[in-house]
VOGU-3710 file (C-alpha; in Angstrom, 3 decimals, decimal comma):
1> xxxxxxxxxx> -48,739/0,690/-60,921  -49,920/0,281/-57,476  -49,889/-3,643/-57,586  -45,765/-3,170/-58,414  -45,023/-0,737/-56,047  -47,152/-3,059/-53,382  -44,413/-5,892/-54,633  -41,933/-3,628/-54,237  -42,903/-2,718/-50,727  -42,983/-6,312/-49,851
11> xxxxxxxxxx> -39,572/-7,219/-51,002  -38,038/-4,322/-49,307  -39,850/-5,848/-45,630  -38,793/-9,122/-46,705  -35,181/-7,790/-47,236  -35,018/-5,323/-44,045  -36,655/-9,330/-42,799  -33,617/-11,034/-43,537  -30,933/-8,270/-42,597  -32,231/-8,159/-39,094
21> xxxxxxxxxx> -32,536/-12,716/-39,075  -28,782/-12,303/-40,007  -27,845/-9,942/-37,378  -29,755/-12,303/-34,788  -27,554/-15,050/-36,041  -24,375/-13,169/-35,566  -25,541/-12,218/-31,772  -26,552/-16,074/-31,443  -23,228/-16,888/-32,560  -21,189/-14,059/-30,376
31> xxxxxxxxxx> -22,995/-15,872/-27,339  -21,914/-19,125/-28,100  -18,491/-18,037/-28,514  -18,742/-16,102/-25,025  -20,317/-19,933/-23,999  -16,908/-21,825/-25,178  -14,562/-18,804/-24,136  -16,740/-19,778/-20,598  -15,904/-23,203/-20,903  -12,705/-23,228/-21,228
41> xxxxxxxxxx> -11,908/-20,141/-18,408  -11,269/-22,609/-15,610  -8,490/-24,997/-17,720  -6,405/-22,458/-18,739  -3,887/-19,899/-17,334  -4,733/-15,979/-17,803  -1,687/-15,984/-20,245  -3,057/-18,934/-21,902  -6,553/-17,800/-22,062  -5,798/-13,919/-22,692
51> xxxxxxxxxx> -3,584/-15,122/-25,991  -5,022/-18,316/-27,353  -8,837/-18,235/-26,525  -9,990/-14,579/-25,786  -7,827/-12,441/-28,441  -10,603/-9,725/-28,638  -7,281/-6,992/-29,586  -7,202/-9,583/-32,955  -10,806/-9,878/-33,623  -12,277/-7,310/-33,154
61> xxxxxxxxxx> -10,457/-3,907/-33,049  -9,312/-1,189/-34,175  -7,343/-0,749/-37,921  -3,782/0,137/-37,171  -1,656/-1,018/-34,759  -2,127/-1,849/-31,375  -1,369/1,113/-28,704  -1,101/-1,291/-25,831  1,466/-4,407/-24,459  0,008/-7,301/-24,756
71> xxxxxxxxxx> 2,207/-8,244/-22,235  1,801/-5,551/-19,719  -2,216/-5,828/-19,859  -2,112/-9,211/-18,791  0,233/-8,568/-15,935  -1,375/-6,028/-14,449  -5,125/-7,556/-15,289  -5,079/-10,551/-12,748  -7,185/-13,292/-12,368  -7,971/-12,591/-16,196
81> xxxxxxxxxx> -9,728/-15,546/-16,931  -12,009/-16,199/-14,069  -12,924/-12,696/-14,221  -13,865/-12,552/-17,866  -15,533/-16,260/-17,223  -17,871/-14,206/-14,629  -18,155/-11,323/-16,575  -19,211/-12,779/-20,252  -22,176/-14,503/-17,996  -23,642/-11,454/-16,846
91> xxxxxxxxxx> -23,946/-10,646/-21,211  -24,763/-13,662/-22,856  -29,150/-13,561/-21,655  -28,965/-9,786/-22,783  -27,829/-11,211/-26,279  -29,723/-13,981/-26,659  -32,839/-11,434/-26,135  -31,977/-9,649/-29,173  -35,085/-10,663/-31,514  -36,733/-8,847/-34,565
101> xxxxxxxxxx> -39,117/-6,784/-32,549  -36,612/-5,732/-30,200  -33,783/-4,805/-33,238  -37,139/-2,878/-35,140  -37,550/-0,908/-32,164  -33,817/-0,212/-31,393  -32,397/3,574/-30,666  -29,823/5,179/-32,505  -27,388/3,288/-30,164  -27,760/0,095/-32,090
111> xxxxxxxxxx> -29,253/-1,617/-28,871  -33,007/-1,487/-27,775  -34,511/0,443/-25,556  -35,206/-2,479/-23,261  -31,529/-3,936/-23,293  -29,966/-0,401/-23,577  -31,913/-0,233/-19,664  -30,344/-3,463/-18,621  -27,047/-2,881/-19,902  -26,637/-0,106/-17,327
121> xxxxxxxxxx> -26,480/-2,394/-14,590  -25,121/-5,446/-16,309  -21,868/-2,700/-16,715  -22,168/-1,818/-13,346  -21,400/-6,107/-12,840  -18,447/-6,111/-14,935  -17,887/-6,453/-18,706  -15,821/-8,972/-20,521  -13,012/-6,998/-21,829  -13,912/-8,456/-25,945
131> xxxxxxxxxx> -17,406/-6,433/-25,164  -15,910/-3,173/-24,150  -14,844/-1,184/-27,107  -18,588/-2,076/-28,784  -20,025/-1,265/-25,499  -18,748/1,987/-26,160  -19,314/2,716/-30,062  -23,145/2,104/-29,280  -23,217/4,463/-25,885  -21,461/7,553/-28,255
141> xxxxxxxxxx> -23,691/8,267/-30,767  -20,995/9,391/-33,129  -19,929/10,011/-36,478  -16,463/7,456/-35,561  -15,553/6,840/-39,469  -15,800/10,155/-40,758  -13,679/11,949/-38,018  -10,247/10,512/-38,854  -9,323/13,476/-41,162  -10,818/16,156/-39,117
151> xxxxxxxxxx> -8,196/14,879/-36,538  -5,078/14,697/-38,975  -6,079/18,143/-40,322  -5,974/19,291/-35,890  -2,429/17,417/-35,429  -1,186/19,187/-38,648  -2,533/22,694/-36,459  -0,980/21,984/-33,732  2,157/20,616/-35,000  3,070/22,741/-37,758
161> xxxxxxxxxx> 6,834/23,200/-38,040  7,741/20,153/-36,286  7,461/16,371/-36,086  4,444/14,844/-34,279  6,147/11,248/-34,053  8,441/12,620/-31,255  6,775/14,869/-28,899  8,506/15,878/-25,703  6,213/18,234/-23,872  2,906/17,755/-22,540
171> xxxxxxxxxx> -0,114/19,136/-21,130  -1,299/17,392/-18,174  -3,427/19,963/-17,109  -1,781/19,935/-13,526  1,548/20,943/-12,072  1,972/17,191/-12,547  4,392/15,585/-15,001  2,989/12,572/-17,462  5,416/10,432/-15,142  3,719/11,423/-11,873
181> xxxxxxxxxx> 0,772/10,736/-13,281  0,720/7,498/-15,311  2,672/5,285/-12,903  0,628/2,211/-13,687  -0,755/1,738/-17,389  -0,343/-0,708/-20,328  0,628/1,572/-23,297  3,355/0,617/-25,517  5,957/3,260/-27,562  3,428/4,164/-30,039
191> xxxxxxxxxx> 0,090/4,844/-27,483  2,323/7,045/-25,206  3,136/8,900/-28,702  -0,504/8,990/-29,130  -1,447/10,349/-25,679  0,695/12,864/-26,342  -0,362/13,734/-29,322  -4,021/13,995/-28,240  -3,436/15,920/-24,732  -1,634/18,462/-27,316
201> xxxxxxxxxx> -4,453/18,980/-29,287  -6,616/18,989/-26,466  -4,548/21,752/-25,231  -5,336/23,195/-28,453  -8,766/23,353/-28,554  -9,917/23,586/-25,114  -7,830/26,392/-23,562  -10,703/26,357/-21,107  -9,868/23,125/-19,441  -7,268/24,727/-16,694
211> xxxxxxxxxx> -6,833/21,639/-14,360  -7,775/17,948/-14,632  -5,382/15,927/-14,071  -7,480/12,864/-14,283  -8,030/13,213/-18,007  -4,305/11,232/-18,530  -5,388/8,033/-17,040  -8,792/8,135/-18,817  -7,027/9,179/-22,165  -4,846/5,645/-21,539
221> xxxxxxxxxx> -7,187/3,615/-20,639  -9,207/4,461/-23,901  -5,807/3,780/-26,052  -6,236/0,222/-25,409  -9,803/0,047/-27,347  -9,651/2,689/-29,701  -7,066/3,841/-31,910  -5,807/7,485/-31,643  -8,441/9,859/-33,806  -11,142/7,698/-31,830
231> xxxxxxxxxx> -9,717/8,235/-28,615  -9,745/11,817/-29,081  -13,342/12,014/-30,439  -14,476/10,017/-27,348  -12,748/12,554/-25,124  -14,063/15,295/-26,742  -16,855/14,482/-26,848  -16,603/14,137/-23,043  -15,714/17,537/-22,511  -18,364/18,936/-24,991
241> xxxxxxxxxx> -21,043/17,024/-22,902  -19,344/18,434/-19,663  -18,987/22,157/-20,907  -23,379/21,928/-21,712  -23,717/20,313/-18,559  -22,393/22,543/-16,333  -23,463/26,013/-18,076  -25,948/27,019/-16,123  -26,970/29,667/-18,434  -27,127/27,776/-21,557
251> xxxxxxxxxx> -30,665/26,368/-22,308  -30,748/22,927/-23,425  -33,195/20,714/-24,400  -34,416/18,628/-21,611  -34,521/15,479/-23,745  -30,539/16,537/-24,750  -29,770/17,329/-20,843  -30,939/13,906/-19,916  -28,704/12,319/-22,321  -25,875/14,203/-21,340
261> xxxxxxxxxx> -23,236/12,856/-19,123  -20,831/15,161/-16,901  -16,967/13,514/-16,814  -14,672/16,782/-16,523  -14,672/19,998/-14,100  -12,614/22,354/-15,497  -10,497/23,635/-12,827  -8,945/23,169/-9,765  -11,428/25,621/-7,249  -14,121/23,524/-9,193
271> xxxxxxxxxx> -12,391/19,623/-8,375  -11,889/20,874/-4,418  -15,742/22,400/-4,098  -17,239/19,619/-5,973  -15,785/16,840/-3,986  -16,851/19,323/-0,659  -20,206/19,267/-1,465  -20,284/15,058/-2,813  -18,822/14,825/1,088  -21,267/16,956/2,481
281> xxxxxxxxxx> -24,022/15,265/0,636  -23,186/11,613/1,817  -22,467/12,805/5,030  -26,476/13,669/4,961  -27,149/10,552/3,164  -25,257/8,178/4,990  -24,657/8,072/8,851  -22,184/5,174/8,419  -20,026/7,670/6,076  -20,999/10,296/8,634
291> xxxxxxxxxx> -19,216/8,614/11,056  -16,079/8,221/9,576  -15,790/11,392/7,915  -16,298/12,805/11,631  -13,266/9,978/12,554  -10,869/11,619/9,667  -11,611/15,763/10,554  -10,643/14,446/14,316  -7,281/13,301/13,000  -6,956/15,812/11,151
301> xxxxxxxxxx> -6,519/14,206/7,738  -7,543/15,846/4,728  -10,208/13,371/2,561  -10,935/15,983/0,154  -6,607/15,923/-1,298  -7,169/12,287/-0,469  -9,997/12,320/-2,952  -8,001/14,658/-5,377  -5,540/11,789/-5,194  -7,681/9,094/-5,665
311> xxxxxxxxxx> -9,559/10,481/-9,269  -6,195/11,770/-10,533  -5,007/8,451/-10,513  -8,029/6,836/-11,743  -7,835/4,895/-8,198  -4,926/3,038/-9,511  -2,955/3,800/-6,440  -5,328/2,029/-4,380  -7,442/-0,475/-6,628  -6,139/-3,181/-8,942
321> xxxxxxxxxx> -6,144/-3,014/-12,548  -9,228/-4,945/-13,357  -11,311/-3,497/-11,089  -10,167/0,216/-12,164  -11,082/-1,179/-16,032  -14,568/-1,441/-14,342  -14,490/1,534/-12,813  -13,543/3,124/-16,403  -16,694/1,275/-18,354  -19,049/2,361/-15,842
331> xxxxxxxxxx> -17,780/6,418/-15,573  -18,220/6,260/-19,311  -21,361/4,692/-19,677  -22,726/6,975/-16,548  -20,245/9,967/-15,590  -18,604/11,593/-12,742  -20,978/10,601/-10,218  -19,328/6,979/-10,385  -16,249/8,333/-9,155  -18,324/9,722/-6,044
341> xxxxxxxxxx> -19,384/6,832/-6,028  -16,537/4,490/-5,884  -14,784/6,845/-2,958  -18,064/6,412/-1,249  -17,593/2,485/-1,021  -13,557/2,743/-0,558  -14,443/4,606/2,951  -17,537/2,334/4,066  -15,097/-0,596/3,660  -12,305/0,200/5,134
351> xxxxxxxxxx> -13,952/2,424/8,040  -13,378/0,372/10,512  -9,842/-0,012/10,118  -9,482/3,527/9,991  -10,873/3,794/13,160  -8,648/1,666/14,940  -6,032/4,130/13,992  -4,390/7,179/16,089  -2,676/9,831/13,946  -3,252/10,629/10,324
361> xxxxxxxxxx> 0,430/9,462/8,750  -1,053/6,000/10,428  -3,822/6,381/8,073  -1,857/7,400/4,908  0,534/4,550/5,039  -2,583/1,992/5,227  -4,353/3,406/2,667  -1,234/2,892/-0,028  -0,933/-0,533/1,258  -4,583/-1,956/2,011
371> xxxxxxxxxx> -5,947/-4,267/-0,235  -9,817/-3,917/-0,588  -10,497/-5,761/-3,916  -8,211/-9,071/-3,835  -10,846/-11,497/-4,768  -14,029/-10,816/-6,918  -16,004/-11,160/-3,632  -14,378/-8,199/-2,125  -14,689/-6,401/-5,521  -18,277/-6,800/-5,945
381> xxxxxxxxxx> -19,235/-6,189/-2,229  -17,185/-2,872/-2,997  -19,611/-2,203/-5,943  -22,698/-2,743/-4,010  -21,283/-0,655/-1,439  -20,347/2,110/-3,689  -23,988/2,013/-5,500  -25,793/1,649/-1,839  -25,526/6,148/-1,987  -28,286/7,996/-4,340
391> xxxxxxxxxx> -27,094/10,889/-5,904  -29,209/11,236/-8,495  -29,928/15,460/-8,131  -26,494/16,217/-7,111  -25,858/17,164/-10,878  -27,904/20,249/-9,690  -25,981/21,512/-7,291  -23,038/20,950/-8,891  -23,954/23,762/-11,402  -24,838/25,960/-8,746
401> xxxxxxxxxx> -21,093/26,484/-7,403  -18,511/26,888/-10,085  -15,947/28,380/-8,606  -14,581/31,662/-9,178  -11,484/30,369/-6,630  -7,729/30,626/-8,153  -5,907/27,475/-9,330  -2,248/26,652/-7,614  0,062/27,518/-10,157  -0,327/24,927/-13,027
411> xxxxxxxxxx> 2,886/24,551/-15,123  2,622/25,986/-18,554  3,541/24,171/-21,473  4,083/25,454/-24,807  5,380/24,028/-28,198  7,443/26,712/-29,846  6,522/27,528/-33,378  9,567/27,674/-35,429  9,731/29,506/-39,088  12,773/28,294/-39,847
421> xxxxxxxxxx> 15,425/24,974/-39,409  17,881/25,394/-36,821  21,217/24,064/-38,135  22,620/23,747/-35,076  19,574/21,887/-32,708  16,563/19,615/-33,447  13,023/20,869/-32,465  13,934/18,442/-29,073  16,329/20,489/-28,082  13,661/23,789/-28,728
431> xxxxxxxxxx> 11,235/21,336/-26,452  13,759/21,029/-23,638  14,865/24,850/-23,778  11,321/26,062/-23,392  10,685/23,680/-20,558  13,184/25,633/-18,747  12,670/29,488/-19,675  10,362/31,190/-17,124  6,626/30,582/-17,498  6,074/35,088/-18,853
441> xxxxxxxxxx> 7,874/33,548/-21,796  6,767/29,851/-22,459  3,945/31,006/-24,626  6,768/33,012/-26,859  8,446/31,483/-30,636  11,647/32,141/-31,338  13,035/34,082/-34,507  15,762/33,517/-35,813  17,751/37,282/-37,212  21,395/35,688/-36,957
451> xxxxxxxxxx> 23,464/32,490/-38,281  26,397/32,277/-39,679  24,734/29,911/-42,040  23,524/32,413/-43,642  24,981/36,031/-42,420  28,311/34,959/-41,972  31,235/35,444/-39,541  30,827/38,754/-38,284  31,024/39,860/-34,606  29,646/43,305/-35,704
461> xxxxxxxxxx> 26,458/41,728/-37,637  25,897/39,465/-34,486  25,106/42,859/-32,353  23,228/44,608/-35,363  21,148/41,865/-35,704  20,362/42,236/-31,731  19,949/45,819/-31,750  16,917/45,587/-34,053  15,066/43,517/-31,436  16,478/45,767/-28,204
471> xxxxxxxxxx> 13,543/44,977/-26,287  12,887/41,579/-27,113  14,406/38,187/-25,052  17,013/36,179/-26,427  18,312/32,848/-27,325  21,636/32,205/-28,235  23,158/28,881/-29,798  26,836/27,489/-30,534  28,062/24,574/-31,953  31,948/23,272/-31,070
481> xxxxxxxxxx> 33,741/21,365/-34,247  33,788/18,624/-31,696  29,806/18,813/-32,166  29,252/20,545/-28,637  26,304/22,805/-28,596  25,298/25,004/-25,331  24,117/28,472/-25,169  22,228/30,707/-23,141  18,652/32,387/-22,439  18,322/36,121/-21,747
491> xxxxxxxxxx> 15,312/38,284/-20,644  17,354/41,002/-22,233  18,695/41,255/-25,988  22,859/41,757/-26,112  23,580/45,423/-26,735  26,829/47,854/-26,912  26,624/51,004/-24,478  27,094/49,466/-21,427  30,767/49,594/-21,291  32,510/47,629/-18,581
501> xxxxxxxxxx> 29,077/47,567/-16,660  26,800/44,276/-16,134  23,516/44,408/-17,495  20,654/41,776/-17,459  18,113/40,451/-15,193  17,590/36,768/-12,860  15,253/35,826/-15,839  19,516/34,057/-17,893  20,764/30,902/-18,056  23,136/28,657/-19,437
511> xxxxxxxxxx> 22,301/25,548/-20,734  24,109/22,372/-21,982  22,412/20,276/-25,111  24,744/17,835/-26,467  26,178/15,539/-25,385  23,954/16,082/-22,420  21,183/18,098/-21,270  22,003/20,422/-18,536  20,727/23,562/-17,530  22,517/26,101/-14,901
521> xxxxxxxxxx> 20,561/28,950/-13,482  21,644/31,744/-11,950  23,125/31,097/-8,397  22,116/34,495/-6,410  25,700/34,978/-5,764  26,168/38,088/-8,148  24,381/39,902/-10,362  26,848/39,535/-13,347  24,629/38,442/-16,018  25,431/39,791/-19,034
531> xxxxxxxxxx> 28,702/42,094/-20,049  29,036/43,481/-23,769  31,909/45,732/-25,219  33,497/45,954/-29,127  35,202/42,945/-28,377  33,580/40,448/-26,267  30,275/39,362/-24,769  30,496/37,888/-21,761  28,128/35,980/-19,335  28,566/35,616/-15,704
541> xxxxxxxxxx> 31,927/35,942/-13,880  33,734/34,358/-11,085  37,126/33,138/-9,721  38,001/31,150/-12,380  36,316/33,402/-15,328  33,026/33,682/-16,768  30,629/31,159/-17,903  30,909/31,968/-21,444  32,994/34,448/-23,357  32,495/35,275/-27,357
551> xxxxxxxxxx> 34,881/37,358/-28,483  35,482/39,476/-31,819  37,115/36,944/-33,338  33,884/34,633/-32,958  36,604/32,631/-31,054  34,912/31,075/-27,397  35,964/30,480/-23,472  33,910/28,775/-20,495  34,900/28,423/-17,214  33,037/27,654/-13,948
561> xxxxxxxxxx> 31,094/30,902/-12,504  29,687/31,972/-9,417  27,140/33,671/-11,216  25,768/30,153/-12,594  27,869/27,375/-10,945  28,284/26,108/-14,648  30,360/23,560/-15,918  32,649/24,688/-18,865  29,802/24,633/-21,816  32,217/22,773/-24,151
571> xxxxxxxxxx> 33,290/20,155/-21,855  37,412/21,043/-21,206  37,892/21,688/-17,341  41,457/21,449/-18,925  41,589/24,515/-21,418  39,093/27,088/-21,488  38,974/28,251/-25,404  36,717/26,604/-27,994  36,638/27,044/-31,400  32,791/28,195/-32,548
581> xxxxxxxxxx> 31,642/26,575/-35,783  27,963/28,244/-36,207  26,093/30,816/-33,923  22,358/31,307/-34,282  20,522/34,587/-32,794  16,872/33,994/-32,146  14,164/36,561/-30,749  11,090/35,721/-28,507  8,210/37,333/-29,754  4,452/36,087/-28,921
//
């Protein structure tokens, strides 16, 4: 018995043997591949090189389809292929050292201990773009093929009652649109679908996160590596980590801590204090930075918003591409303090061109023109720069000033649930209404109580259908034979008792859908929102009539108001009446 079970033992070391010989021999042959992508970096052109001799998005990615332009990366990426000639260098000695000992001893990172040390700074040099996405995989420890379903079961949360293919609103936990934001990326149709998709559930599940903007550009970035249900673990996993970091009253392992990285603050008071006290900190750290800091409060400009600037755009309103990609790597690998960092070595190289300057517009206008990082001289020399500042406790005091302070006034955005299928609009159409109702109601679903679909043509069932929801807002929808369809928005719920009297509040509008989406609010010139009697509604009034009539007969006019300097809803400057072919009655109710 114990002379087979020694056999046994010795075929399993002489198997575990030859698993680890053939992963040697597939690191062996990675580097020579990085040796003839070398050799050939210098004949060809980065279009050449990027499709024909470095296709890492082929090789070795992720299952699906690609969430990036080919096309775009390599425009914006310049100098590709003496960059990634440089950068495969820096990883081919790290690779070669792979041996058995050093695989036995490896972490749960899939790299050992020894290279996992070296890799820190060989990112900090630049990584070939093939060696990012596995860079990644082995820095986050985490479960990536068993998450996929987790993450359909969220998007099938968060998108009940509507399609997720088309989504029209988004989160970008700012009072910044996605357009403001991502002025420079790479994605293609189906990765800005995807962003969307995951700042949604984001949304979702981290009500918490109030304002960082910067979490777009990150989000993109990671789109070009990993598909969409791995993008989202990465980043949530980046918020986790952040959430433990920060609470200062949780108690954490110190083993756990240290592995911990901090990427997110979670609102805006928190973004403006923390970049205070990085400032205040170099300032103590640095004289050179000192000095210039000194320079900027004399003229008055305001580093701090210039910092806010800087991280919501990932730097890519100051730094090219490439170097940004760096940028990215590293602040993954090693966290927020990179972005301290990197602002750090952005001021120490261009101080003294600031100083030759006299007013603080001077100053703006340079700074969204200078080029710091043309060649990969200039780049580097910023890196060493940038890593020159030790931070190392500033973690610490971090934690010790979350801020209490209010956020400016983020817009909200909400997806309306709806129970049922309009038959007049599309859930885009719900999207662009509730982009426009005010922000007390964004967080509301509509109802519907009324259609002639289904309740038929009745003027009188149209206001008994309102009079059971008295106190609750309103949306109202037509559709013109001609396929027009318009309607309005109302704090308050159409009623009979009024009389001839105007009732309503500034919280109405009227809005256009098809053929064109147009909204008209009110104008301040009267307060002639809503009119109701036994046989007609009527919204707004002016010289020429009011903005929309509905009278007994379910029959329609629109003219151009005062009260909402409309156009006529159904598109006739020429003739006023309409014909209404359906009406839907909706409530708002949270």
């Amino acid at each position: 018995m114990g002379l087979c079970l020694g056999k046994l033992a010795k075929a399993n070391k002489s198997s575990e043997y030859e698993k680890k010989q053939q992963e040697i021999q597939k690191q062996l042959q990675l580097s020579k591949d990085f040796s003839l992508v070398i050799g050939k970096g210098s004949q060809f052109s980065d279009q050449d090189y990027f499709y024909n001799y470095d296709n890492w998005y082929e090789k070795d990615h992720y299952k699906g389809e690609l969430l990036f332009s080919k096309n775009l990366f390599i425009k914006l990426y310049q100098n590709y292929a003496q960059l990634q000639q440089t950068y495969s260098k820096n990883f081919i000695d790290i690779i070669l050292e792979s041996n058995p000992q050093a695989i036995s001893s490896s972490n749960e990172r899939g790299f050992s201990n020894n290279i996992m040390f070296k890799l820190r700074y060989l990112v900090r040099r630049g990584s070939n773009v093939g060696l990012i996405r596995r860079l990644i995989k082995n820095k986050f420890r985490l479960e990536w093929n068993s998450f996929e379903q987790k993450y359909e079961i969220m998007k099938t949360v968060v998108f009940e009652h509507s399609s997720s293919s088309d989504v029209r609103l988004v989160p970008t936990f700012s009072q910044h649109s996605v357009q403001q934001l991502l002025q420079v990326h790479c994605l293609n149709k189906a990765g800005e679908s995807s962003l969307k998709r995951i700042l949604w559930v984001i949304r979702e599940n981290y009500p918490k996160l109030d304002y960082n903007p910067m979490i777009i550009q990150v989000c993109a970035i990671c789109l070009i590596f990993f598909n969409e249900y791995e993008t989202y673990l990465l980043l949530k996993t980046m918020i986790d980590d952040s959430f433990q970091k920060l609470d200062e009253k949780k108690q954490i392992n110190q083993e756990v801590m240290k592995d911990l990285r901090w990427y997110f603050t979670t609102s805006y008071g928190d973004y403006k204090k923390n970049a205070k006290l990085f400032f205040d900190v170099a300032c103590q750290r640095s004289s050179g930075f000192k000095e210039i800091i000194e320079f900027l409060d004399s003229k008055n400009f305001d580093y701090i918003q210039q910092f806010i600037d800087w991280t919501t755009h990932f730097f890519l309103n100051i730094l090219r591409f490439s170097t940004v990609l760096r940028i990215w790597t590293i602040y993954l690998n090693e966290g927020i303090r990179t972005l301290y960092k990197i602002t750090f070595g952005i001021w120490m190289t261009v101080k003294d061109q600031v100083k030759q300057m006299q007013t603080s517009d001077e100053i703006k206008e340079f700074l969204k023109t200078c080029k710091i990082d043309k060649t990969i001289e200039e780049t580097d020399q910023l890196f060493v720069t940038a890593y020159y500042l030790k931070i190392k406790k500033i973690n610490k005091f971090f934690r010790e000033i979350l801020s209490s302070q209010n956020s400016p006034q983020m817009k909200i955005i909400y997806r309306p649930r709806t129970k049922e299928k309009s038959q007049i609009i599309t859930y885009q159409h719900f999207e662009a209404i509730w982009d426009w109702i005010p922000s007390q109601f964004k967080i509301s679903n509509p109802t519907l109580i009324y259609s002639t679909f289904k309740d038929g043509y009745s003027f009188n069932t149209l206001y008994l259908k309102g009079a059971q929801h008295i106190n609750s807002p309103m949306l109202l929808l037509l559709k013109t034979p001609d396929q027009q369809k318009f309607g309005v928005f109302s704090e308050t719920m159409i009623r009979i008792g009024h009389g001839d009297n105007f009732y309503g509040t500034e919280d109405i509008f009227l809005f256009c859908l098809e053929p064109k989406e147009v909204v008209f609010m009110p104008t301040g010139t009267n307060q002639h929102y809503i009119q109701s009697t036994r046989q007609k509604i009527t919204f707004g009034s002016g010289s020429d009539g009011p903005g929309l009539t509905i009278n007994e007969n379910l029959n329609g006019q629109s003219s151009v108001s005062d009260t909402f300097d409309n156009l006529p809803l159904h598109g006739n400057f020429k003739d006023k009446n309409f014909k209404i072919m359906s009406i839907e009655l909706y409530y708002l109710s949270s």
